[in-house]
C-alpha positions in Angstrom: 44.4 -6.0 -6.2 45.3 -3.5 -8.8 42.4 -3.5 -11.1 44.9 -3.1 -14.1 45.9 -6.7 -14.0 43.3 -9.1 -14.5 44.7 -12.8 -14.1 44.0 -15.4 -16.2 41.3 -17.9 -15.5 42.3 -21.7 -16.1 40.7 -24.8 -15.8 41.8 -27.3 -13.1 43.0 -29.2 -16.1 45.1 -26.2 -17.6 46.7 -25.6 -14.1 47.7 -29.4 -14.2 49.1 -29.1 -17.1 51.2 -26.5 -17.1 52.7 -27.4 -13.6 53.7 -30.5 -15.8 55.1 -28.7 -18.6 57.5 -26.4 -15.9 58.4 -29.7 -14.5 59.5 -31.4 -18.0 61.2 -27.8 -19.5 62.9 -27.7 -16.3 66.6 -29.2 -17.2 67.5 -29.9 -13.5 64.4 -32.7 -13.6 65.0 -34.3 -16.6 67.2 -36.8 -14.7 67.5 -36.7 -11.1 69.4 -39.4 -8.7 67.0 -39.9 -5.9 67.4 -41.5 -2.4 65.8 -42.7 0.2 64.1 -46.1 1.4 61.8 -48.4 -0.6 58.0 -48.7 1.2 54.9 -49.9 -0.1 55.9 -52.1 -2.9 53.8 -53.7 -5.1 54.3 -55.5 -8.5 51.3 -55.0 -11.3 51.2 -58.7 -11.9 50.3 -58.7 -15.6 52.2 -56.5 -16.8 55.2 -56.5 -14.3 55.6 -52.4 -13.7 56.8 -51.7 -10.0 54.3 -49.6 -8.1 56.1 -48.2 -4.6 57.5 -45.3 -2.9 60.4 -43.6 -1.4 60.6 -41.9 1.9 63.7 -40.7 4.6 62.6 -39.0 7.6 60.5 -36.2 6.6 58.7 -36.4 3.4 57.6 -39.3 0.8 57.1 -39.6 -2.8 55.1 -42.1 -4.8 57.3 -43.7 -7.9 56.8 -45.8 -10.8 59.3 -48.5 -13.0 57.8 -49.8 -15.8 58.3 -53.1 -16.8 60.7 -52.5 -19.4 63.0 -51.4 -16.7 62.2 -53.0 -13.9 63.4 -56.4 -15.4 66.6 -54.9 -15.4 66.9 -55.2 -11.7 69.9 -57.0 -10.8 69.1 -57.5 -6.8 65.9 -58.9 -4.3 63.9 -55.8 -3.9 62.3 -55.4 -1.1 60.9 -53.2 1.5 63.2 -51.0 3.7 65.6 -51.1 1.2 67.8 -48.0 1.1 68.1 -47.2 -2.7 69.5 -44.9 -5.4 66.6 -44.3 -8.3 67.6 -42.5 -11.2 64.6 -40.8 -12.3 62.6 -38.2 -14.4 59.7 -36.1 -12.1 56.2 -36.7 -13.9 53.3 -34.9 -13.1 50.2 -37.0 -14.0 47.2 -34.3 -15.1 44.1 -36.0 -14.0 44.9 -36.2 -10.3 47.2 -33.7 -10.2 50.1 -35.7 -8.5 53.5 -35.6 -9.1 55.5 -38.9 -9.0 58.7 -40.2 -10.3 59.4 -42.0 -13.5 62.5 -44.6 -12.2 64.5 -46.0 -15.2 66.9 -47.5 -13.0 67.8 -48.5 -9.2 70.7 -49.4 -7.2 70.9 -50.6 -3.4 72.6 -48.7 -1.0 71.9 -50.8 2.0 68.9 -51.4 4.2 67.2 -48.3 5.5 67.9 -47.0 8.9 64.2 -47.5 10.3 64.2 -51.2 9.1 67.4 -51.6 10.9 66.4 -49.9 14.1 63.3 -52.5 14.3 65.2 -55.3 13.5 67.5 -54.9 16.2 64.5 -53.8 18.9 63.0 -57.2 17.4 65.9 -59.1 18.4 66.0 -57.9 21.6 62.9 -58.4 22.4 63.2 -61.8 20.9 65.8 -62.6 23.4 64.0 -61.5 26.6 61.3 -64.0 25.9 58.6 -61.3 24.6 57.8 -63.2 21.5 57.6 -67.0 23.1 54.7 -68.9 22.0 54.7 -70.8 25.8 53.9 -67.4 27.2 50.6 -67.2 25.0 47.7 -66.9 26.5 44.3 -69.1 26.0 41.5 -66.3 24.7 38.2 -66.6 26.2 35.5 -67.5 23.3 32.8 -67.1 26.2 33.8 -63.8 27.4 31.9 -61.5 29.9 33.8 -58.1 28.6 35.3 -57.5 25.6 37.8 -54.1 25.4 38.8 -52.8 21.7 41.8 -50.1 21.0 41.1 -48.3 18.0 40.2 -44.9 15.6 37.0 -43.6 16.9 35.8 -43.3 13.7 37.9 -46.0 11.5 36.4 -48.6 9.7 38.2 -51.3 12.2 36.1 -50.6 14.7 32.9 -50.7 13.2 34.1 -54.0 11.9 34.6 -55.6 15.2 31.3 -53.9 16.7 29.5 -55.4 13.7 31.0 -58.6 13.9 30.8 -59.5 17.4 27.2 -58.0 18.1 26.7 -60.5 15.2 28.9 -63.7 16.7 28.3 -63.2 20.3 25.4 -60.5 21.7 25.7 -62.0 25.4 28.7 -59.5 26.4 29.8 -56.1 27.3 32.1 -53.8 25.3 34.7 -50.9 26.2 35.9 -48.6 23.5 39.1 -47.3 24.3 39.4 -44.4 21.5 43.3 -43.9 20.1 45.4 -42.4 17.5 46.3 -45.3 15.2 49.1 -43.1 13.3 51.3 -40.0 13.2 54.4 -38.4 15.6 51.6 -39.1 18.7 50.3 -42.6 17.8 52.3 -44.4 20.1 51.8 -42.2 23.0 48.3 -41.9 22.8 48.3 -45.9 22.1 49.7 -46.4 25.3 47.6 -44.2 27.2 44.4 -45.7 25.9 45.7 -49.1 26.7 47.0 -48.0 30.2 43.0 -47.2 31.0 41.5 -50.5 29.4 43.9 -52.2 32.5 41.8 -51.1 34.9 38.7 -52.8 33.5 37.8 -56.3 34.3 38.0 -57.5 30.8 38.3 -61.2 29.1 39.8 -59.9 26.0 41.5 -56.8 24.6 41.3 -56.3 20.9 44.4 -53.5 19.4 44.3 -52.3 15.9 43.4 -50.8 12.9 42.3 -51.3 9.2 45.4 -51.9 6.5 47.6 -49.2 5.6 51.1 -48.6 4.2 54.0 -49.8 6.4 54.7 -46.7 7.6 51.7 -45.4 9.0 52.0 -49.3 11.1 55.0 -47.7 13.6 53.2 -47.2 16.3 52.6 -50.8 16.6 56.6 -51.0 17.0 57.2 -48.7 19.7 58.9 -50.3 22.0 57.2 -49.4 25.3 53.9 -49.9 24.0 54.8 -53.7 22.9 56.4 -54.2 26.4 53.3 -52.8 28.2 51.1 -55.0 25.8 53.2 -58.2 26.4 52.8 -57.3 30.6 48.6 -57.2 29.9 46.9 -58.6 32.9 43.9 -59.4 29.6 44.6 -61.7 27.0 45.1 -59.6 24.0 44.5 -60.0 20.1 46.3 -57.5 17.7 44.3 -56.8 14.8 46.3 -54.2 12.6 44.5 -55.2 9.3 47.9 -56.0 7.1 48.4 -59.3 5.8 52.0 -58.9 4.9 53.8 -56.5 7.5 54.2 -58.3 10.7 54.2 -55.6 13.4 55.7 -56.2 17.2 52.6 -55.7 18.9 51.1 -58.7 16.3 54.3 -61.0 17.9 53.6 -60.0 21.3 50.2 -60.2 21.4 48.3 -63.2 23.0 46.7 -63.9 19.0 47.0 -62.2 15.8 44.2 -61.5 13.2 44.9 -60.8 9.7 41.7 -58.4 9.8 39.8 -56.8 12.5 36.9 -59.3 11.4 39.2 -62.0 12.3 39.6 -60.2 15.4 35.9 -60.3 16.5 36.1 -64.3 15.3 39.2 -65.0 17.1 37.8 -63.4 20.6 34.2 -65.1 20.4 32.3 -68.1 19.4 29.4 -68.0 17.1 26.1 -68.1 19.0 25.1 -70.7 16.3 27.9 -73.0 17.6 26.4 -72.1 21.2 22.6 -72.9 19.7 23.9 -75.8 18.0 25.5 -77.2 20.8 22.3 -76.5 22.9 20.7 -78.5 20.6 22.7 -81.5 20.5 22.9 -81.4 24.3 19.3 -81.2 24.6 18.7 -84.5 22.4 21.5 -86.4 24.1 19.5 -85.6 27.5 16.3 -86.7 25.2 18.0 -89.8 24.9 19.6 -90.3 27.8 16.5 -89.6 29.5 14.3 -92.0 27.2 17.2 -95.0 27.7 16.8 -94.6 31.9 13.0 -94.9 31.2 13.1 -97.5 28.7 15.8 -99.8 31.3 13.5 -98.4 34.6 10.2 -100.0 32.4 12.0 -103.0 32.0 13.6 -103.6 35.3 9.9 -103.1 36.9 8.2 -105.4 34.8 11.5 -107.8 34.8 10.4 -107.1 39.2 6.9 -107.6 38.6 7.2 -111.0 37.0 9.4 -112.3 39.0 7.3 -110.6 41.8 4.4 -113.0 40.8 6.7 -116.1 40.5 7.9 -115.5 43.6 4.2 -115.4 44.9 2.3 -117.6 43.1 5.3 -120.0 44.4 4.2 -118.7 47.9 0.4 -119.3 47.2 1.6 -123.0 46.1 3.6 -124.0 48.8 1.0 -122.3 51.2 -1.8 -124.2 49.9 0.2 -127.5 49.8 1.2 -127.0 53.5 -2.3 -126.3 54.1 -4.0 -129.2 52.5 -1.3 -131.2 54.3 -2.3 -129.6 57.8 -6.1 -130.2 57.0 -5.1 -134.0 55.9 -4.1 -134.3 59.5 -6.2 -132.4 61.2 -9.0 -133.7 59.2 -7.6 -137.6 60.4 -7.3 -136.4 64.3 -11.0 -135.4 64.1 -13.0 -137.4 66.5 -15.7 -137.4 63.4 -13.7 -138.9 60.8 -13.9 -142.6 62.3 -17.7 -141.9 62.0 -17.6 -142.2 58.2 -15.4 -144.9 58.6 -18.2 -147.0 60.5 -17.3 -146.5 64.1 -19.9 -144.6 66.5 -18.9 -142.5 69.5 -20.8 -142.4 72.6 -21.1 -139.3 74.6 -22.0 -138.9 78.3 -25.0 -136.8 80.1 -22.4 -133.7 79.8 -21.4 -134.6 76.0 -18.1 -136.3 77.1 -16.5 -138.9 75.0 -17.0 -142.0 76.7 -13.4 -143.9 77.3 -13.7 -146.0 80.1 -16.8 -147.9 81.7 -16.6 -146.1 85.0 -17.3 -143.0 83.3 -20.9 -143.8 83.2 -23.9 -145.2 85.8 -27.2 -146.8 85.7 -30.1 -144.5 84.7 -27.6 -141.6 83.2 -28.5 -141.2 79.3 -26.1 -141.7 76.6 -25.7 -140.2 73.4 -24.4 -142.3 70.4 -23.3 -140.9 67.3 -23.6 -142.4 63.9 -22.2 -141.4 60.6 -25.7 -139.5 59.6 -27.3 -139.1 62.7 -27.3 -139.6 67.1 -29.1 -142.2 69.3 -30.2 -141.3 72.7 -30.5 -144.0 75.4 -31.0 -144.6 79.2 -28.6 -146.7 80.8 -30.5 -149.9 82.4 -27.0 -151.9 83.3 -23.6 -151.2 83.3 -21.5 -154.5 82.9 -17.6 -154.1 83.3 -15.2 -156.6 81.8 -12.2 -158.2 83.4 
């Protein structure tokens, strides 16, 4: 450095602000005629300025229509729009960015990357890709869960987060991947090429929001036909409400978020306890009923148990007293109280007939209270 020229020092603020004053001295910036395709549009409610950007193949620059312009827009804007701006180049100071100031836009036609995915839409449409009969039921009680995602983007510390926090009963594979840039899609398809060979319930693919460019890797067409030929059930999760990507129409189930992600792929182990717990009282119950109707049968058994016996005992003791009746009248003894005697021979034989007994053999008569004893003097036999 020749020590005879010593440079000027400026503040960051200084440097800002003259690259904004060569910008607005510059005649050929004054008023430019800009074009290229309309992306990440965005309205500022309130107020009504127009917050988006434009972008061709190579480059992008951020751009801003007030609301006193913007109102005097004459067609639907939207996104991929193809567009002529006329324009002034701004520089804003704090933040040293450059954008442009749009005073007015005309459509050209829609831009050559929107056209491009609608037709690869269509035909994909048309082979049966998108169909909603070949969906896929996801597991909420899954053994293995895989996720495609940054290594170190927020996504996937949402989805860790979440389902350690839903569902702590199962395994998860990280398959690490480029999310965006030239190599996205290639490195995408690689990471989901080696989540195949793992025996998985579920594969989660995606990333947190962004703008609707840095999203076309979910559109590349061999990835979404190598997603939609998954041997897993898969849930896209690309974290943007509004652009709709071709994996998100492919995929088994979409989530707005990777949070909705993790609730989509798993059920809350408070549903699980919950359920535990209702099961558990409906066995209590069921289990208290049996008891309560086995109670009752066996004391509706015993009671008819003693019926059944104390009907036994009756008829048994009437059949009894009507056996002793009789036995008690075919009892030699019972004439006895009646006022007969009977008279016994030497051996204590009932005496029937008068041959039965001879002179001099004793006799034994018996009386209702006692016996007499004789010796037989005469024997006299009737004709």
């Amino acid at each position: 450095m020749n020590s005879a020229f010593t440079p000027p020092i400026y503040s960051v603020s200084q440097i800002n602000q003259l690259v904004k004053s060569l910008i607005s001295n510059d005649p050929r910036l004054q008023y430019v005629l800009v074009r290229g395709e309309l992306s990440n549009l965005k309205q500022q409610a309130r107020v009504g300025h127009l917050y988006f950007s434009l972008k061709d193949e190579n480059a992008l620059i951020n751009a801003v229509m007030f609301a006193s312009n913007a109102k005097n827009i004459n067609f639907p804007i939207d996104n991929g729009q193809e567009v002529i701006c006329l324009a002034q180049l701004d520089v804003y100071v704090p933040r040293g960015t450059y954008q442009l100031n749009v005073i007015a836009i005309e459509q050209v036609g829609e831009g050559k990357a929107l056209l491009q995915l609608e037709k690869l839409k269509k035909k994909l449409n048309e082979e049966g890709l998108f169909d909603t009969s070949r969906k896929r039921k996801i597991n909420l009680y899954p053994k293995a869960i895989g996720i495609i995602s940054a290594k170190n983007g927020a996504a996937i510390s949402d989805i860790l987060t979440n389902i350690k926090r839903r569902y702590p009963y199962c395994d998860i594979y990280f398959f690490p991947s480029q999310v965006q840039g030239n190599e996205a899609s290639k490195d995408l398809l690689r990471a989901f090429n080696l989540s195949q060979k793992y025996d998985l319930d579920t594969l989660i693919i995606g990333r947190g929001g962004g703008a609707s460019e840095d999203l076309s890797a979910f559109n590349d067409e061999t990835l979404v036909r190598a997603v939609a030929s998954s041997k897993t059930p898969t849930i896209s999760a690309v974290g943007h409400e509004i652009d709709v990507t071709l994996i998100d129409l492919v995929a088994d189930a979409r989530a707005s978020t990777p949070t909705g992600a993790a609730e989509l792929s798993t059920v809350d182990r408070r549903e699980i306890e919950q359920r535990l717990f209702d099961a558990s009282n409906q066995i209590k119950q069921l289990l208290s009923r049996m008891y309560n109707n086995v109670i009752e049968k066996i004391d509706a058994y015993k009671n008819m148990l003693k019926t059944i016996i104390k009907n036994n005992v009756s008829l048994f003791e009437t059949r009894l007293m009507s056996k002793k009746s009789v036995v008690e009248s075919l009892n030699p003894r019972a004439i006895l109280n009646r006022g007969f005697t009977i008279t016994l021979d030497s051996e204590g034989k009932p005496l029937r007939k008068i041959e039965q007994i001879k002179r001099g053999e004793t006799m034994t008569t018996l009386l209702k209270n006692g016996k007499i004893i004789s010796n037989i003097k005469d024997v006299i036999k009737e004709e």
